[in-house]
N, C-alpha and C positions, 0 to 999 in steps of 0.2 A: 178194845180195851184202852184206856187212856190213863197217865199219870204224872201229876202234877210235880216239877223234879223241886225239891227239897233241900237243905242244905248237904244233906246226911249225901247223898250222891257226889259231892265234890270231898266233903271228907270223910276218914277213917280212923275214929277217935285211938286212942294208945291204950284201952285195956289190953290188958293179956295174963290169961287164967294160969293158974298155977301149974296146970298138967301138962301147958304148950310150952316150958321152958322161959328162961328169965333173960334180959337184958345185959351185952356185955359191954360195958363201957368202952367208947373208941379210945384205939391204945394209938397215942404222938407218933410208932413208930412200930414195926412188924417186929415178932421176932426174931432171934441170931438165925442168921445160916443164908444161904443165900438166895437170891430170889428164884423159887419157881425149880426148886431141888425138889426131884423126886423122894416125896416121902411116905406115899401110900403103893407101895407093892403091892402085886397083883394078891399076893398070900395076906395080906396084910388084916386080920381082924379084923373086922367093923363095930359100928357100937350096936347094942342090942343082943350080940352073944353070951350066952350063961346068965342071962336076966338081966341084961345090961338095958336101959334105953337105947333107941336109935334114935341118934341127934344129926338136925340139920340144921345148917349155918345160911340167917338171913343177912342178905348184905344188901343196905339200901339208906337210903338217906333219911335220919332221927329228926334230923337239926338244920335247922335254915330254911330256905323258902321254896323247897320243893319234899318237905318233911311230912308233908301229907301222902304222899306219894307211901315212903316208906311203911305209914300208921298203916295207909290201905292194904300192903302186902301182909303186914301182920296180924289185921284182922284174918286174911282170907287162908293166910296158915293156922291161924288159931282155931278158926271153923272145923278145918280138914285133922288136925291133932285131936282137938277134941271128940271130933265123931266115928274116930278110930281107937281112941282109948276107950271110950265111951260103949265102945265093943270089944273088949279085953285086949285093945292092942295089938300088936305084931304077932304073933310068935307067942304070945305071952308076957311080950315085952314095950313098954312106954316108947311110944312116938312123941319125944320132944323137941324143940327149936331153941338157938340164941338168936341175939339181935347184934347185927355190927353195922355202928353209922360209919358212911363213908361221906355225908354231906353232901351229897352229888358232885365230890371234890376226886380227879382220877386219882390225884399220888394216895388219896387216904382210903381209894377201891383196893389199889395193890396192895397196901398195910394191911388191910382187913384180910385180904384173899391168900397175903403169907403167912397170916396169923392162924388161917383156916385152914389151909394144908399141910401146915406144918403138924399141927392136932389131929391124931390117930380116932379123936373124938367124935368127928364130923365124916357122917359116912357122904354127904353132899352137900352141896347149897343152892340158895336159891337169890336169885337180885342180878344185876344192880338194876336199876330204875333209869338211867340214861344209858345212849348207845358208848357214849364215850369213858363214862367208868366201867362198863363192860369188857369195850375192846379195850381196855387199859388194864384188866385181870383177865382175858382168856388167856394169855401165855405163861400166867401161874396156874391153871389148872390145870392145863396141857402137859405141863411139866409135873403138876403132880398126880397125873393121871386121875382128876376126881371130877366126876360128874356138875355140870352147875346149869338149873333151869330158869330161860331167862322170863320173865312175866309181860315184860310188855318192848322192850326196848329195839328198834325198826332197822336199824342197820343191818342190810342180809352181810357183812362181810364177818358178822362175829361169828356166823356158822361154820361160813367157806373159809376163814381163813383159821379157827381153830376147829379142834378136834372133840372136844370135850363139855362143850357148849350145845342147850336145845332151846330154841328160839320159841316159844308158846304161844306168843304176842305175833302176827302175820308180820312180816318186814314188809319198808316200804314198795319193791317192786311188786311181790302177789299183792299187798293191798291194793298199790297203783293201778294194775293189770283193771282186779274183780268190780272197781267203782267203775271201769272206764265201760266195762263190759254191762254192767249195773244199769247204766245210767242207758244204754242201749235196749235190753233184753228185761228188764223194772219200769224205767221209767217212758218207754216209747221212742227216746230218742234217735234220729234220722242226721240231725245234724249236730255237733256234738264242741262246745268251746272248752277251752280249760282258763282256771285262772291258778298260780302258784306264787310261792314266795321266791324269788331269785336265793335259793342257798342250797346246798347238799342235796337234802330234802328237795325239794322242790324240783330241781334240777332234774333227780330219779324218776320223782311224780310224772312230769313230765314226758322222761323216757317212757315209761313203761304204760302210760295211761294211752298216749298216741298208737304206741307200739301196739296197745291191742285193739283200739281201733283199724287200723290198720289190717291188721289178725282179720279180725269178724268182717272187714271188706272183702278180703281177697279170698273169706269161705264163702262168698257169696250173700252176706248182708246187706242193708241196705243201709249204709251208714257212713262219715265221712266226718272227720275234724277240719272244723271251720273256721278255727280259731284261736292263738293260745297265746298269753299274757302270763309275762312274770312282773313283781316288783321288790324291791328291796325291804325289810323288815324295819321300821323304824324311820324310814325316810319320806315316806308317801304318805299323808294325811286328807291329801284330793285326788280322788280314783276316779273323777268324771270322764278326763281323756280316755282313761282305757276302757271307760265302761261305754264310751260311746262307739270307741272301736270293735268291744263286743256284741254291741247292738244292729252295728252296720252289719257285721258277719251273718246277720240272722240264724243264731243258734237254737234248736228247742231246749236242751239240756246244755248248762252250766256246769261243770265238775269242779269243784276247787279243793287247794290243799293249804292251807293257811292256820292262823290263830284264831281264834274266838273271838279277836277286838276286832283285826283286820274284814275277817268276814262280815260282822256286824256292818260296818260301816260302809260294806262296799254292796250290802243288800240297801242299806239307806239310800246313799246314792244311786243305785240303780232302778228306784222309786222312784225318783225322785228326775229321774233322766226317761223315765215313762218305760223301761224294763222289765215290762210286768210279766208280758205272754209268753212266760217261758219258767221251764222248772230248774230247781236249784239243788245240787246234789253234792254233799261235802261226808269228812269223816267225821268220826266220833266226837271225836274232841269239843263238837257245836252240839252235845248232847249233854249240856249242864246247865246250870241259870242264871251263871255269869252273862252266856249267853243268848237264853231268852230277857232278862234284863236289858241287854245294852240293842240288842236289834229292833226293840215293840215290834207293831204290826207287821213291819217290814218283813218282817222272817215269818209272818203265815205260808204254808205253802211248803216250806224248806225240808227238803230232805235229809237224812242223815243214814250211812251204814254204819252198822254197829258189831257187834257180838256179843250182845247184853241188853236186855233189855226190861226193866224191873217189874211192868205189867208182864211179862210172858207168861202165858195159862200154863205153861211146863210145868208139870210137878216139881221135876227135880229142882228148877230153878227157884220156883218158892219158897222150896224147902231148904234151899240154900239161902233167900233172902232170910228165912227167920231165924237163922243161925248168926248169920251176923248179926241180925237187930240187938238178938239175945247179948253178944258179946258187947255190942258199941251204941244202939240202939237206932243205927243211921241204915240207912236204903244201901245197899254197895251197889260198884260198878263195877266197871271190866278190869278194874287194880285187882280189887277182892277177888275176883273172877278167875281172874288171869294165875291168881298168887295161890288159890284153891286148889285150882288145875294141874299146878306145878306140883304142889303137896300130896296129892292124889294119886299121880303117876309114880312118883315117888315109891309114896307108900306100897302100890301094887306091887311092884318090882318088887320091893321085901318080902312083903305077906309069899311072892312066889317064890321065893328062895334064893335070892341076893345075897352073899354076905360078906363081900367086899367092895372097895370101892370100883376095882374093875367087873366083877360080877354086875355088878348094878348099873356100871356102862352098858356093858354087853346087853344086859336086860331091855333098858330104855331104847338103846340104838334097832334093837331085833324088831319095835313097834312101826306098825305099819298105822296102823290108827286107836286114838284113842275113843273111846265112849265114856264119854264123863259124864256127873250128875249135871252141870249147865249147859253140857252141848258137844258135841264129839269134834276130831278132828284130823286131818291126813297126819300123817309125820314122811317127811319127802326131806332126806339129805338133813337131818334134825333141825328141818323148819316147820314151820305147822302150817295147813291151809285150811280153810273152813269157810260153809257160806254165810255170810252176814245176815243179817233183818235189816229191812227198812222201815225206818220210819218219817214220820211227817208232820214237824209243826203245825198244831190246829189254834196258838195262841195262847196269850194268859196263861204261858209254863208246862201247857197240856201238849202230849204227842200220842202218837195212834201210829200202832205199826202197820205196815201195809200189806195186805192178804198175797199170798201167793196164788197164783191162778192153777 
């Protein structure tokens, strides 16, 4: 199956139906009391009792230049709200959302996250979109004991270091681990180079990708890292030198962890340095049009793991795409995806008898795995693990996911 990616897969237009709840304007400053006061007791009500709605609080960026991000979460909650109401709801009771921009700004995560626990209103929530407004609200929820699932954001320390936090989105060390093992056990690889950005990220990539090279050596594979290159974000515009250092290595498979731009251009150049006879294997992020755009030809060939994929024959997942379309009229990706997933588990936990906010800890925390309508998933120490699909640029914006054997 092949699919031509579209605008609609980079964004997530801002409808939202009247039954998924409305928009709450960002408030300059949290309300009184102090930060990260318990205010949800274990006894403590929830919403959705005596025909009440149960409301959850989205906290995610409205406004500014990672504002699509946000749209995306709201579709994929809006999906999940409406096809639960859609079936008489909870209990009998309306599954609704609000919306809290935090701008991808931390101080305006925490205003949002004490405005949110402070509200007996909000049996949970769901956001933020970066790792740093995250871990800049897990110690208000912690404190107020409330549930908050995160969609995509990769820092594993928002699990391990709060309590009240469930990481949906793979963090960077399992995603580093499954590409490195990927790119061995998918793609044939024997020999095996990394390229990363020198920052946080990359730095982990790096650990954990080697690390399990290493792994599958010493179980007896046949595999070995040959090679591994980092560079700085914004300062390297010529990546000949390292790509010839890649080349001397004689790698079969390339792993990398980088941007859409950086990658592009270091497939050009590596064309262009006669790099050819070898496979290229990167995450998600290279699965948009920004960047089959900026790579042409170069990127024939290119691998990508994902956990979404918009041609998948899944039922469930189709029938997920047409629900988005219905709402915003665009393809979703693993935003929607991700934000669905969050809503879904959610919802389960009520439908089986939740009705606080530490009930509905207890509930989610009890989960060993999910089965969701796009694709199931471990829950290990409230991180999620799951295995990816690969796919494979075929060109001209077309990708074809790769059969399992």
């Amino acid at each position: 199956m092949k699919r031509r990616i579209g605008l609609g897969i980079l964004l997530a237009a801002t409808m939202l139906s009247a039954c998924s709840g409305g928009e709450n304007p960002a408030a300059p400053q949290a309300s009184s009391g102090p930060a990260g006061q318990n205010l949800a007791a274990e006894n403590t009500p929830a919403s959705g009792q005596e025909g009440e709605a149960y409301t959850i609080a989205l906290i995610a960026p409205f406004t500014g230049d990672n504002a699509q991000y946000g749209n995306a979460f709201k579709t994929g909650v809006t999906a999940l709200c409406d096809e639960v109401n859609a079936a008489g709801g909870i209990n009998g009771a309306e599954l609704t959302f609000e919306v809290f921009d935090d701008g991808a700004d931390a101080a305006q995560s925490t205003n949002m996250a004490q405005i949110v626990t402070e509200d007996d209103k909000y049996i949970a929530a769901i956001g933020s979109y970066s790792s740093t407004c995250t871990l800049a609200f897990g110690p208000i929820f912690d404190e107020a004991q409330m549930p908050v699932m995160v969609p995509c954001a990769g820092n594993s320390a928002i699990a391990t270091e709060y309590n009240y936090t469930f990481q949906r989105g793979m963090t960077i060390p399992i995603e580093s681990a499954l590409m490195a093992r990927y790119a061995v056990e998918k793609l044939d690889g024997k020999r095996i180079a990394f390229i990363a950005l020198n920052n946080d990220a990359g730095l982990q990539f790096m650990e954990f990708a080697s690390g399990a090279i290493e792994g599958l050596k010493e179980s007896g594979t046949d595999c070995e890292m040959v090679a591994s290159e980092t560079f700085n974000e914004g300062e390297v515009r010529d990546y000949s030198a390292m790509v010839l250092k890649i080349k001397e290595a004689k790698p079969d498979v390339i792993v990398v962890n980088m941007g859409y731009v950086e990658c592009a251009a270091i497939l050009n150049q590596a064309k262009q340095a006669g790099l050819t006879d070898v496979k290229w294997l990167g995450n998600q992020s290279m699965y948009t049009e920004d960047f089959t755009n900026l790579v042409g030809d170069a990127g024939e060939g290119f691998y990508v793991s994902t956990g979404f994929y918009a041609d998948n024959p899944d039922e469930g997942v189709q029938e997920f795409i047409r629900q988005c379309k219905d709402i915003d009229g665009n393809i979703p990706n693993a935003y929607q995806r991700n934000s669905y997933e969050c809503a879904a588990m959610i919802a389960q936990c009520l439908k089986d008898g939740a009705a606080t906010r530490q009930e509905l800890y207890e509930a989610m925390i009890s989960m060993e795995h999910w089965d969701g309508k796009t694709g199931g998933n471990k829950w290990i120490n409230r991180q999620s693990e799951e295995e990816y699909l690969i796919l494979q640029y075929k060109g001209e914006g077309l990708w074809e996911m790769l059969k399992s054997e």
